[in-house]
DODREN-104660 format. One record per residue: x negated, y negated, z negated of N, C-alpha, C in turn. Coordinates in pm, whole numbers, padded with zeros to 5 digits, always signed. Layout:
XYZXYZXYZ...
//
This chain:
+06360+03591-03916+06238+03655-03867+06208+03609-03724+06098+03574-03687+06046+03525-03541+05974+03655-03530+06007+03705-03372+05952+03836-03355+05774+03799-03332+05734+03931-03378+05614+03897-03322+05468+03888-03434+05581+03789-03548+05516+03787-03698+05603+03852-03813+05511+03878-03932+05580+03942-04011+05571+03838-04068+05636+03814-04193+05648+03722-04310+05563+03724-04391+05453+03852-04441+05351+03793-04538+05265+03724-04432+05251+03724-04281+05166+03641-04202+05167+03504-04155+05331+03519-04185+05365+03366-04182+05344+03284-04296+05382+03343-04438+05375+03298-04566+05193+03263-04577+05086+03323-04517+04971+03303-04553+04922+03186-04489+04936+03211-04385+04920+03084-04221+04970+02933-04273+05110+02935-04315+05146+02845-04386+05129+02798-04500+05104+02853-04575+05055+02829-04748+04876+02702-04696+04815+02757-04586+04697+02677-04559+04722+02509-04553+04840+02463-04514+04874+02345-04454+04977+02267-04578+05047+02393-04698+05130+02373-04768+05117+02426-04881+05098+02352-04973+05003+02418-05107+05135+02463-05199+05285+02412-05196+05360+02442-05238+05465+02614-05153+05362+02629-05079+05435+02790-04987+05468+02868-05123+05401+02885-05235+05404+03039-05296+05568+03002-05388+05580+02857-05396+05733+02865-05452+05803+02813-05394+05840+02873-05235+05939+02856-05144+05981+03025-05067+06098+03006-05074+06201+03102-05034+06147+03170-04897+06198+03264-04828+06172+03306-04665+06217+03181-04606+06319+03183-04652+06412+03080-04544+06317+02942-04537+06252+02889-04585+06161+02762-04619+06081+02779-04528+05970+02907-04563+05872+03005-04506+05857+02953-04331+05996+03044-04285+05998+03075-04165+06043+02931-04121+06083+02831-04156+06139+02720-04130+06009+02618-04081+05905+02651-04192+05804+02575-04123+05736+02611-04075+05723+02796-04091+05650+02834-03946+05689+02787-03786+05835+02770-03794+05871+02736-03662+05868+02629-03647+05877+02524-03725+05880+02402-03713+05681+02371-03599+05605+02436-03712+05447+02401-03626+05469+02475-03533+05532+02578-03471+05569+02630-03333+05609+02594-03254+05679+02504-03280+05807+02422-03222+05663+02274-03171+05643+02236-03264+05517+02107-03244+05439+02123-03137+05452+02262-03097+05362+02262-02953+05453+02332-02874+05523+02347-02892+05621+02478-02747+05634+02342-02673+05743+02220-02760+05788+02132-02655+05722+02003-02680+05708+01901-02571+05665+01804-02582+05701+01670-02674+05634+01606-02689+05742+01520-02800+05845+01406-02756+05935+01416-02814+06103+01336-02784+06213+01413-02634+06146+01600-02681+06199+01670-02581+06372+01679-02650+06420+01596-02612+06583+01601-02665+06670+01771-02658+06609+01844-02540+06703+01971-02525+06646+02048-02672+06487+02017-02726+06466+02106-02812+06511+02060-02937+06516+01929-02955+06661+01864-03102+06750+01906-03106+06823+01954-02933+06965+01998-02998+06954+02110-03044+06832+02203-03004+06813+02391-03002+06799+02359-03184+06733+02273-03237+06694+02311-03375+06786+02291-03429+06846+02146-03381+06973+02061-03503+07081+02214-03508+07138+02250-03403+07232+02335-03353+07196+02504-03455+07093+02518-03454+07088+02637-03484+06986+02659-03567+06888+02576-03615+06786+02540-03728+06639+02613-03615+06523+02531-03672+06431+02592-03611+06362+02680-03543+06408+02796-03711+06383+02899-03692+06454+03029-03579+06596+03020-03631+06697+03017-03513+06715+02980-03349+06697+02845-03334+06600+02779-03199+06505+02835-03127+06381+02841-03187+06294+02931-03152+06317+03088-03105+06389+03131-03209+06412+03312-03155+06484+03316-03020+06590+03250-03025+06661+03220-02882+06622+03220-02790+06483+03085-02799+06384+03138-02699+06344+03215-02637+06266+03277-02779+06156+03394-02790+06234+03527-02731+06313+03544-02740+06461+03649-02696+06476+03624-02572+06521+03503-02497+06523+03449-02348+06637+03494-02340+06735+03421-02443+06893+03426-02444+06925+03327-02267+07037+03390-02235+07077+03341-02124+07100+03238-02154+07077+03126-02064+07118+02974-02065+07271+03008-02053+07338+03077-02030+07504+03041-02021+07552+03047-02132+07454+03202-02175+07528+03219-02357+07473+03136-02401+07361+03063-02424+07307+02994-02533+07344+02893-02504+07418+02829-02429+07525+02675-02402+07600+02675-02483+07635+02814-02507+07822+02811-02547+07752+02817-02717+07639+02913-02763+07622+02924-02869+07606+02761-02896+07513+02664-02867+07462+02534-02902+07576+02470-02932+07687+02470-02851+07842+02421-02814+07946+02475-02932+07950+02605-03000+08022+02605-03063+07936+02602-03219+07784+02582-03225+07733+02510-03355+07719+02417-03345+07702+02278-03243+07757+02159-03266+07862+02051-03265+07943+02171-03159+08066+02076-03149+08055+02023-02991+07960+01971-02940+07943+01903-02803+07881+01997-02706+07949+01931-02572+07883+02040-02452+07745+02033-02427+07652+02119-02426+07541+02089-02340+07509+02209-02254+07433+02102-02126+07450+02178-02006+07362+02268-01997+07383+02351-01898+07329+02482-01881+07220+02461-01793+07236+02383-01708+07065+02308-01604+06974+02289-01704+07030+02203-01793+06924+02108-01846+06846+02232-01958+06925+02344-02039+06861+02446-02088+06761+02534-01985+06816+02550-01890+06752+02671-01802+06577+02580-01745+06631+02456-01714+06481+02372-01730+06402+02379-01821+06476+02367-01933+06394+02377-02099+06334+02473-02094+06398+02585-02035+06340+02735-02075+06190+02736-02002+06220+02678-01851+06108+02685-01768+06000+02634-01845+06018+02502-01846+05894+02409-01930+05796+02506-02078+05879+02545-02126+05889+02625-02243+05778+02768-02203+05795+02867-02127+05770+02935-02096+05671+02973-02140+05566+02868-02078+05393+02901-02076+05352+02859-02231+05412+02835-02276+05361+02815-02424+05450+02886-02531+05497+03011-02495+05549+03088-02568+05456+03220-02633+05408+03157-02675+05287+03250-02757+05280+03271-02869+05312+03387-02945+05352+03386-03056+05226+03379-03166+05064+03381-03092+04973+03351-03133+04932+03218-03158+04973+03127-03060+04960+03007-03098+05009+02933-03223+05128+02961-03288+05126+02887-03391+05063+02956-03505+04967+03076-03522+04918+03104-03628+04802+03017-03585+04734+02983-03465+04634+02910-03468+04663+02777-03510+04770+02741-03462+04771+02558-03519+04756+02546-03657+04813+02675-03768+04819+02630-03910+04652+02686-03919+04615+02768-03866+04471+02843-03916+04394+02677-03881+04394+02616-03766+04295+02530-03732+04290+02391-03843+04444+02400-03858+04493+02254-03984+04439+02268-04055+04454+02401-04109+04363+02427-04273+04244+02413-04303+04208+02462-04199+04070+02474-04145+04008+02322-04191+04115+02223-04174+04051+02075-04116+04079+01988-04254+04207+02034-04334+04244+02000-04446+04352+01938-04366+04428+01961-04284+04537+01881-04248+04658+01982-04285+04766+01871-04318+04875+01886-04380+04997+01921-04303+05116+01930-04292+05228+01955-04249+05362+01903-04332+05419+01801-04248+05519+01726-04296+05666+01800-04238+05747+01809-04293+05920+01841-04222+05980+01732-04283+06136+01749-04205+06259+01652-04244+06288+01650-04366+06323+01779-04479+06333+01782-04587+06222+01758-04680+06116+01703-04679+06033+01619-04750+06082+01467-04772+06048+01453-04903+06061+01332-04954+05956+01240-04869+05837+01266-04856+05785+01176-04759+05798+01141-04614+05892+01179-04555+05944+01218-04420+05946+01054-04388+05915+00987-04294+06011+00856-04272+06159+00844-04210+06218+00792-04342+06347+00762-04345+06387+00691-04190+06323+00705-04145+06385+00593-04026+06404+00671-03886+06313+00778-03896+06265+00884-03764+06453+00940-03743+06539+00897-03842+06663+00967-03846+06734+00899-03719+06732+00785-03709+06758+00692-03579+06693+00767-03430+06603+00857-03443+06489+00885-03313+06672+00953-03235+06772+00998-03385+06863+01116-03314+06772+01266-03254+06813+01317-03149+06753+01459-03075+06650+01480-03043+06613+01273-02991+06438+01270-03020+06344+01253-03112+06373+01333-03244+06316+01312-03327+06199+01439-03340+06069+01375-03408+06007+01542-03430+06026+01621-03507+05971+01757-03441+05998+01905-03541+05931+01865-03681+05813+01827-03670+05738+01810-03772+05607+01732-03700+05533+01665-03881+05425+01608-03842+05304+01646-03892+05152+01620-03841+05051+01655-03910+04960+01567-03942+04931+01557-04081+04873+01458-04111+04729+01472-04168+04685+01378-04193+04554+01365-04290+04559+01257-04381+04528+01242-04504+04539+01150-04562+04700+01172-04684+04749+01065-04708+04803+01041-04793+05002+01036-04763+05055+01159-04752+05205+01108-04652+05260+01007-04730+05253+01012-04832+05386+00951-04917+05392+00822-04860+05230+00764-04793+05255+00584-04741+05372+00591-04633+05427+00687-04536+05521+00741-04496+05681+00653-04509+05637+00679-04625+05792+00625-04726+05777+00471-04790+05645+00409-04758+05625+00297-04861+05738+00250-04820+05772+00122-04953+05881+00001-04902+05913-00049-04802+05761-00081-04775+05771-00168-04681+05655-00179-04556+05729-00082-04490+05631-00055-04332+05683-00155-04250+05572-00167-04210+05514-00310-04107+05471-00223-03974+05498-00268-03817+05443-00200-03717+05377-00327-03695+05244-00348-03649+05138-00465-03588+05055-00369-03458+05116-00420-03347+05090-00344-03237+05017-00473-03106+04971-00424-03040+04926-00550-02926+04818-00483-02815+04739-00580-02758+04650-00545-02645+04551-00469-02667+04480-00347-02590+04353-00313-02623+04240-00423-02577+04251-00508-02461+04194-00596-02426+04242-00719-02509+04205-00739-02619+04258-00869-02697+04136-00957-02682+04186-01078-02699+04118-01203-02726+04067-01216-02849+03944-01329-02847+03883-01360-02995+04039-01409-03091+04119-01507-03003+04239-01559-03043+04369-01454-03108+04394-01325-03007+04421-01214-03046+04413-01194-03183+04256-01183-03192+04212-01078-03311+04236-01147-03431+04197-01304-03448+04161-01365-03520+04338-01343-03574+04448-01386-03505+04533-01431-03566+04604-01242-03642+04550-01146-03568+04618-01009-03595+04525-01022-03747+04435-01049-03728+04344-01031-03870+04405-01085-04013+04400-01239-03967+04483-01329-04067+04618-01255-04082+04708-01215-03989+04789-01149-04046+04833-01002-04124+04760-00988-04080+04742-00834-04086+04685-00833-04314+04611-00892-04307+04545-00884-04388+04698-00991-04542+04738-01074-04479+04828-01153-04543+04913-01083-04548+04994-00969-04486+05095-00882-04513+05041-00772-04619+04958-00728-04590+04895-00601-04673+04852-00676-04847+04826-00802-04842+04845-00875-04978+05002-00895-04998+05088-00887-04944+05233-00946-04997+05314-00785-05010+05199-00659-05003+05303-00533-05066+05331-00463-04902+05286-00520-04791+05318-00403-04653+05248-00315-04660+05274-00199-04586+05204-00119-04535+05135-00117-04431+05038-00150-04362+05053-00170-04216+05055-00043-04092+05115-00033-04032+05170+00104-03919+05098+00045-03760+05033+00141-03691+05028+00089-03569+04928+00209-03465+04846+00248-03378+04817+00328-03316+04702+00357-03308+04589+00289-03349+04448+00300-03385+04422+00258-03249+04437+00188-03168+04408+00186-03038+04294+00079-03055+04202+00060-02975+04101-00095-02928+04222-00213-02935+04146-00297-03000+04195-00441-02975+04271-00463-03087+04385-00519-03056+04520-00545-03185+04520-00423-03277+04546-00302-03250+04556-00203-03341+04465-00171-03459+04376-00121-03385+04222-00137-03453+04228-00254-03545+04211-00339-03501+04201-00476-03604+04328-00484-03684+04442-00453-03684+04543-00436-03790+04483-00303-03904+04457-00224-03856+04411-00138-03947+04280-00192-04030+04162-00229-03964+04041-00335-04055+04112-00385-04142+04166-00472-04087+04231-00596-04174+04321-00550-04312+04350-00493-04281+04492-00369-04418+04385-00329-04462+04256-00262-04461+04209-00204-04548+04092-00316-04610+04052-00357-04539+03997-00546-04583+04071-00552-04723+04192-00576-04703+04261-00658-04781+04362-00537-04897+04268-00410-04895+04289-00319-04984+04425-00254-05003+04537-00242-04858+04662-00235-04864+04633-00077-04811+04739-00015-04778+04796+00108-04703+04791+00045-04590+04739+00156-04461+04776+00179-04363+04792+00325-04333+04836+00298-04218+04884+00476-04118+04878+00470-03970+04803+00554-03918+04761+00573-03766+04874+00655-03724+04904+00634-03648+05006+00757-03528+04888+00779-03437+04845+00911-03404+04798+00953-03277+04877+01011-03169+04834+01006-03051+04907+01073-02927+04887+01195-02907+04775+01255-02959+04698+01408-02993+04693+01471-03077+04616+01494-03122+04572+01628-03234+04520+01513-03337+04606+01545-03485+04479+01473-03609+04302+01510-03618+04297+01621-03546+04162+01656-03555+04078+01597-03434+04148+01525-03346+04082+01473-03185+04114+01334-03209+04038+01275-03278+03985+01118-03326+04001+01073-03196+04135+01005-03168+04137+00903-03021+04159+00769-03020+04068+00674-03016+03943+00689-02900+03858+00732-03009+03729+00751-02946+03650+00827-03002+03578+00715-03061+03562+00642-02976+03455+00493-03109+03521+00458-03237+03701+00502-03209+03732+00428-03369+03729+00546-03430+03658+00644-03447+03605+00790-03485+03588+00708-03670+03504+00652-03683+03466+00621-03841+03624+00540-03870+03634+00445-03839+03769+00349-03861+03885+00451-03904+03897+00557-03783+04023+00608-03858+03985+00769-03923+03866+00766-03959+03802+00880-04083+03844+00744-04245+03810+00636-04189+03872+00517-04312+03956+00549-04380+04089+00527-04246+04194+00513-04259+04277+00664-04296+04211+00760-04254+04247+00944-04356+04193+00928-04503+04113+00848-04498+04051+00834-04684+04168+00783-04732+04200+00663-04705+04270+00518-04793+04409+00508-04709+04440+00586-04643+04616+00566-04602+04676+00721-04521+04645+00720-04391+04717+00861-04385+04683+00801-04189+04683+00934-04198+04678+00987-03972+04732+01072-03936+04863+01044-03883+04999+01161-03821+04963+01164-03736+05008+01286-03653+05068+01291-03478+05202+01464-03509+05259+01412-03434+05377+01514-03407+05340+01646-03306+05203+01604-03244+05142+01744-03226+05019+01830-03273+05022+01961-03261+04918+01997-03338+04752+01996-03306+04715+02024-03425+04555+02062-03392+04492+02064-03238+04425+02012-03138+04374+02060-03027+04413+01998-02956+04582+01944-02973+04633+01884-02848+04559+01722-02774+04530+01690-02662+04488+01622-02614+04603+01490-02580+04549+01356-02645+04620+01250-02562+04639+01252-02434+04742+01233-02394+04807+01207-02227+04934+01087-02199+04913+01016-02105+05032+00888-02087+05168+00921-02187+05214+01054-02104+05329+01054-02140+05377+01066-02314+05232+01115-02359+05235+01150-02494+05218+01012-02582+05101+00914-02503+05165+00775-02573+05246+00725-02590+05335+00691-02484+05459+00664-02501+05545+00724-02580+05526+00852-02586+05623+00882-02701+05570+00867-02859+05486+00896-02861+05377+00838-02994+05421+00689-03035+05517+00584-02946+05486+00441-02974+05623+00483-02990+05742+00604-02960+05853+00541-03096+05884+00626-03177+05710+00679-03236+05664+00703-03387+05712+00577-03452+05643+00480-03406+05552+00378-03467+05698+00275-03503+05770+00282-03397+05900+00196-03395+06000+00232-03474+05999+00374-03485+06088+00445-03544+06051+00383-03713+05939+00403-03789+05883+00468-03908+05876+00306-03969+05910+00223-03880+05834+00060-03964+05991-00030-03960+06017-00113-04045+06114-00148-04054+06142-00270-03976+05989-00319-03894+06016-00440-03777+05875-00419-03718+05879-00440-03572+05762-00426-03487+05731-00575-03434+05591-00619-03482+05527-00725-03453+05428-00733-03336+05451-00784-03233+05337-00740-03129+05228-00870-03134+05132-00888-03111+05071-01020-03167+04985-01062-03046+04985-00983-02954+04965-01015-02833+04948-00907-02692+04976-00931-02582+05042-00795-02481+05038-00897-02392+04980-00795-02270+04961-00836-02112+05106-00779-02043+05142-00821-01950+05255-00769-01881+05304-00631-01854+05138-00544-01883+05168-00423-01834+05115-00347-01982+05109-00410-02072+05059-00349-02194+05154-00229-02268+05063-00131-02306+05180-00051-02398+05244-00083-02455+05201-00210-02581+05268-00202-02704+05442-00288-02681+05456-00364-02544+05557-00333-02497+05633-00214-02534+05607-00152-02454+05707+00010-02472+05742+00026-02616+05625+00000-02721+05676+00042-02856+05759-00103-02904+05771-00240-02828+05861-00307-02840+05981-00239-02788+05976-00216-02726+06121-00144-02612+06176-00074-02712+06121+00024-02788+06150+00138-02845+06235+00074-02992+06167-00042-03065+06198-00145-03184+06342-00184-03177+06338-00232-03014+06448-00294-02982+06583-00239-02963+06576-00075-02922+06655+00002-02880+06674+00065-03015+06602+00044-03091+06659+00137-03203+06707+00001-03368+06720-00135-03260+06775-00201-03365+06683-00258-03455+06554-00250-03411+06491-00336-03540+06442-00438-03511+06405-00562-03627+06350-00674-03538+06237-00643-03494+06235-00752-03420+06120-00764-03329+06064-00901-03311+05899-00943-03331+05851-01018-03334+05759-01021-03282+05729-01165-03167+05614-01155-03082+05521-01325-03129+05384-01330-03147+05330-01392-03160+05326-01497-03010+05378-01630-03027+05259-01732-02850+05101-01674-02846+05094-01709-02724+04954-01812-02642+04948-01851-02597+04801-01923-02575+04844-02000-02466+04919-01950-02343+04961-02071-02250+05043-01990-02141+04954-01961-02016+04834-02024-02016+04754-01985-01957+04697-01839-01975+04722-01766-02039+04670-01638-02136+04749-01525-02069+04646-01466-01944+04755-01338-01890+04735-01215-01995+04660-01251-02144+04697-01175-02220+04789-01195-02353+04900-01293-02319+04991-01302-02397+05139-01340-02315+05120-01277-02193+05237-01304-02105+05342-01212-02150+05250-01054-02191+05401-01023-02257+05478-01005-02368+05392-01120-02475+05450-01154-02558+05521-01253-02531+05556-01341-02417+05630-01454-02378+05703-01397-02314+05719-01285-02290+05841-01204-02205+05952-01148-02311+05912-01117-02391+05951-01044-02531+06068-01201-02598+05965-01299-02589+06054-01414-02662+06157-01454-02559+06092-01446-02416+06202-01533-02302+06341-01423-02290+06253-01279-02312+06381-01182-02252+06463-01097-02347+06398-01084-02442+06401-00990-02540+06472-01001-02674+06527-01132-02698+06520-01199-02853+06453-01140-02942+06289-01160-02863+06225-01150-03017+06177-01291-03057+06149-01255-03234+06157-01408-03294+05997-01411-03278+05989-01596-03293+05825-01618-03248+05802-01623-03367+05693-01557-03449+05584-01545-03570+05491-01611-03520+05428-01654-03626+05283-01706-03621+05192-01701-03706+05233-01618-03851+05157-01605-03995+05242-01494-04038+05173-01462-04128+05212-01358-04199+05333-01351-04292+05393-01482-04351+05492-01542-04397+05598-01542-04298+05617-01606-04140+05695-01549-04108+05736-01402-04059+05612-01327-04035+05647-01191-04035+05709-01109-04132+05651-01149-04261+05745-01111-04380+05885-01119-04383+05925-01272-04343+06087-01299-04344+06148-01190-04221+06099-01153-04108+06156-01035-04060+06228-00936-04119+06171-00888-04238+06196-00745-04242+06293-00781-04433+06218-00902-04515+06273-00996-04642+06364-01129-04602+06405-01145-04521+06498-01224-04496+06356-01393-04473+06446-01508-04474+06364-01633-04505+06384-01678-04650+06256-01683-04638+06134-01770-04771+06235-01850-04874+06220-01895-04976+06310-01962-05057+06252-02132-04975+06357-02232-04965+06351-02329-04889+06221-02450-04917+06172-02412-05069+06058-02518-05116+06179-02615-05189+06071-02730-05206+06170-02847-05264+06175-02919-05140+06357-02968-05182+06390-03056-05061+06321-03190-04998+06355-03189-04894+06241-03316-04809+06291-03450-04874+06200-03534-04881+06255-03693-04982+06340-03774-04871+06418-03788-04920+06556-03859-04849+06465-04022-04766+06545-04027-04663+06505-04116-04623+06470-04270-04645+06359-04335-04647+06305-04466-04750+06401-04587-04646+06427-04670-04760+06464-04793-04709+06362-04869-04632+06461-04909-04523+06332-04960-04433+06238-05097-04469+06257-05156-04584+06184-05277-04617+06101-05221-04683+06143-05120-04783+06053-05071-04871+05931-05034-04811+05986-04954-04734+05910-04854-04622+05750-04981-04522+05802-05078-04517+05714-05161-04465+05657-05220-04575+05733-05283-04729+05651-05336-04794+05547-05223-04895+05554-05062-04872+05496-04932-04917+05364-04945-04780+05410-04989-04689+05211-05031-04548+05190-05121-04606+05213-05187-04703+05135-05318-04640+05052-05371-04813+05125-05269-04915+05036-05238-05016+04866-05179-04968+04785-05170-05090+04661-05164-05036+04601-05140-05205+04495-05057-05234+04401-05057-05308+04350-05194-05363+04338-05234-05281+04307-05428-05295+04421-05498-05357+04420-05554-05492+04496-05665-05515+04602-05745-05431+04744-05750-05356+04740-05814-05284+04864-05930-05385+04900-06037-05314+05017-06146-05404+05119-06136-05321+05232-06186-05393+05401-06210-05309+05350-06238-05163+05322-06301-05177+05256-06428-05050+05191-06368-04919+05085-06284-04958+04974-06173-04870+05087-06088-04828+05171-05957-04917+05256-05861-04934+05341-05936-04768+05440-06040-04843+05522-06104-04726+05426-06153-04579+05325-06158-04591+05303-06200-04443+05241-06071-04383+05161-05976-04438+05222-05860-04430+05275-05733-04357+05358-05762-04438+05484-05696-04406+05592-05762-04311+05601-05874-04302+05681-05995-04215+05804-05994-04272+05817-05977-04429+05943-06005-04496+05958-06108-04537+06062-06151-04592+06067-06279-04695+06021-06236-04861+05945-06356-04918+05948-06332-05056+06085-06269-05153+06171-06300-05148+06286-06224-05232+06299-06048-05180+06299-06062-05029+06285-05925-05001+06194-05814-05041+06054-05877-05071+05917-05795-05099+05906-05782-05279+05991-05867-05318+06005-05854-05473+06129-05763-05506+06251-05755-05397+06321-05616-05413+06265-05457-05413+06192-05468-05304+06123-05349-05262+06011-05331-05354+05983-05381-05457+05840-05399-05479+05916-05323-05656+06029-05345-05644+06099-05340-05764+06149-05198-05803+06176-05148-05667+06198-05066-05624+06109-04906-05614+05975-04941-05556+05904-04883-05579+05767-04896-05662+05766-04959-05815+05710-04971-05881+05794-04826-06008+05928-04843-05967+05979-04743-06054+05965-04594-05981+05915-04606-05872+05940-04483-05816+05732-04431-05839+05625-04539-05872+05510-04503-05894+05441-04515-05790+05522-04571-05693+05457-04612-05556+05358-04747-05567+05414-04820-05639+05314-04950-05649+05328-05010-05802+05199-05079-05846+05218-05138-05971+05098-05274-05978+05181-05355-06028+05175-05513-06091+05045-05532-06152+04946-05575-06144+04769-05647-06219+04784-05759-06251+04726-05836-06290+04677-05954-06315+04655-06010-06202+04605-05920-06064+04526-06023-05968+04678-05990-05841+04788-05920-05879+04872-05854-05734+04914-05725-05775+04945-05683-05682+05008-05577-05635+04917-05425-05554+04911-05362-05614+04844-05221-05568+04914-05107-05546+04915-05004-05454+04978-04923-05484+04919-04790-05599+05079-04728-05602+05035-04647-05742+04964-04542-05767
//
């Protein structure tokens, strides 16, 4: 029980966001009431509030709060349900931060406003959860809210295509071609709806009739930026639009950044396809990298202070250089089957008497001067590659085949 609400108020509030509420237990109930409580008390990749949930489950977490258990006792409680120390500063801070958003009204509004909007509510124990957010560890979210379709969530095969809001025609063109060549070979494409690279990874995926998925830094209902307002109303039709906070909440720096290791977390390799020195999608490289996945940065020119930090990424970073959608694939599918092997190297007479053939009729005689062989030599080679279909014998000479 979270003080404050009763359970048929929680069971109703929630049933709006969760069409499966009427055959789930209290314990379920109150689990995802706190969970959308939790989505706004703390900020996202607030680690003290992972350990409050992991330690003592959401619902549990929350009351602690809501109670204003002493940071000394509630150390020792966290400490003897996980096993590890955590400090008593770093709670008594939590608590502070915490404070002003301890409203036990607010989370009936976040599910009233979701419903309101047709937006959904994702937890850990969903099958559509992304398998990968398990790596975030303490910074992982309470829960997510979506629009659109979760299960793309889970596809096979998530792709992150991240880059500049200030992109180049060069930028776009090559995010396009790729973007669009992955989403034909079975990706999903993942990335932030942002101007520039993002934006155009998402076109391009739905161009080319694949799944995509937006991470926002805000509220699913606060379309950010506001011009890609239709683009990612698209992209809620034909793929899906998370953010880990609720209804209302407003994009802010700090909230991008944590929004970009959504994006790192949920995709099984992060492609940046082009980034200025001071560009975000850096950070959601940073985030790729730290959590072990590949990482792939497209060249430019080097004249291009908007692909400097994709040349920082290759100089500093070991990320691998892509350039098509084929090698982005081998990122995440290993490399391509090899083709057929390259033709062994030609004998070098052949190799001169194979120039010096011609469409035109030529004789022993022409062939050898030529080529600057001797006649016996140009009738070896000639012997040679007549069986191979390189050249064949007329009435008037020698042609190739």
């Amino acid at each position: 029980m979270i003080p404050g609400i009763d359970e048929r108020t929680a069971r109703t509030a929630v049933a709006g966001v969760r069409p499966d509420t009427e055959a789930r237990g209290s314990e379920a109930v109150w689990d995802l009431f706190a969970r959308a409580a939790w989505s706004g008390i703390a900020e996202p990749g607030d680690a003290v509030a992972g350990t409050l949930i992991e330690a003592l489950g959401a619902e549990g977490g929350l009351v602690a709060v809501i109670e204003g258990h002493d940071p000394g006792r509630l150390a020792r409680e966290l400490e003897e349900a996980s096993g590890e120390p955590v400090g008593e500063s770093a709670l008594r801070a939590a608590q502070g931060r915490w404070a002003p958003r301890l409203v036990a009204s607010d989370a009936l509004r976040f599910l009233t406003s979701a419903a309101a909007r047709g937006v959904g509510l994702l937890v850990p124990d969903d099958p559509a959860w992304p398998a990968g957010f398990a790596d975030l560890g303490l910074h992982r979210p309470a829960a997510l809210w979506f629009l659109g379709n979760p299960d793309l969530l889970r596809q096979p095969l998530p792709l992150a295509v991240v880059g500049a809001r200030t992109a180049t025609g060069y930028g776009e063109h090559v995010c396009a071609e790729a973007a669009s060549g992955l989403a034909e070979r079975g990706f999903s494409i993942v990335s932030g709806a942002a101007y520039g690279i993002d934006g155009m990874a998402h076109r391009a995926a739905l161009a080319a009739g694949g799944p995509t998925v937006a991470f926002l830094a805000g509220g699913v209902d606060r379309f950010y930026p506001s011009g890609h307002a239709a683009l990612l109303q698209r992209i809620a039709e034909a793929g899906a639009v998370v953010a880990e906070l609720p209804c209302g909440s407003s994009p802010t720096r700090w909230r991008f950044l944590q929004r970009n290791r959504l994006i790192a977390a949920a995709s099984l390799a992060t492609i940046v396809v082009e980034a200025g020195l001071r560009s975000g999608s850096l950070n959601t490289a940073g985030h790729a990298a730290a959590l072990g996945r590949p990482l792939g940065a497209v060249p430019g020119p080097v004249t291009s202070a908007t692909s400097a930090g994709c040349h920082r990424l290759l100089r500093e970073f070991d990320a691998v250089c892509v350039t098509n959608a084929d090698e982005m694939a081998e990122l995440v599918l290993g490399p391509s089957s090899p083709g057929p092997p390259a033709p062994a190297s030609r004998d070098p007479e052949q190799e001169r008497v194979l120039d010096a053939l011609s469409t035109r009729p030529r004789t022993l005689e022409e062939l050898a001067r030529h080529s600057g062989l001797s006649l016996a030599s140009v009738r070896a080679a000639l012997g040679v590659l007549e069986l191979e279909g390189l050249a064949k014998e007329g009435r008037s000479g020698w042609t190739r085949g």
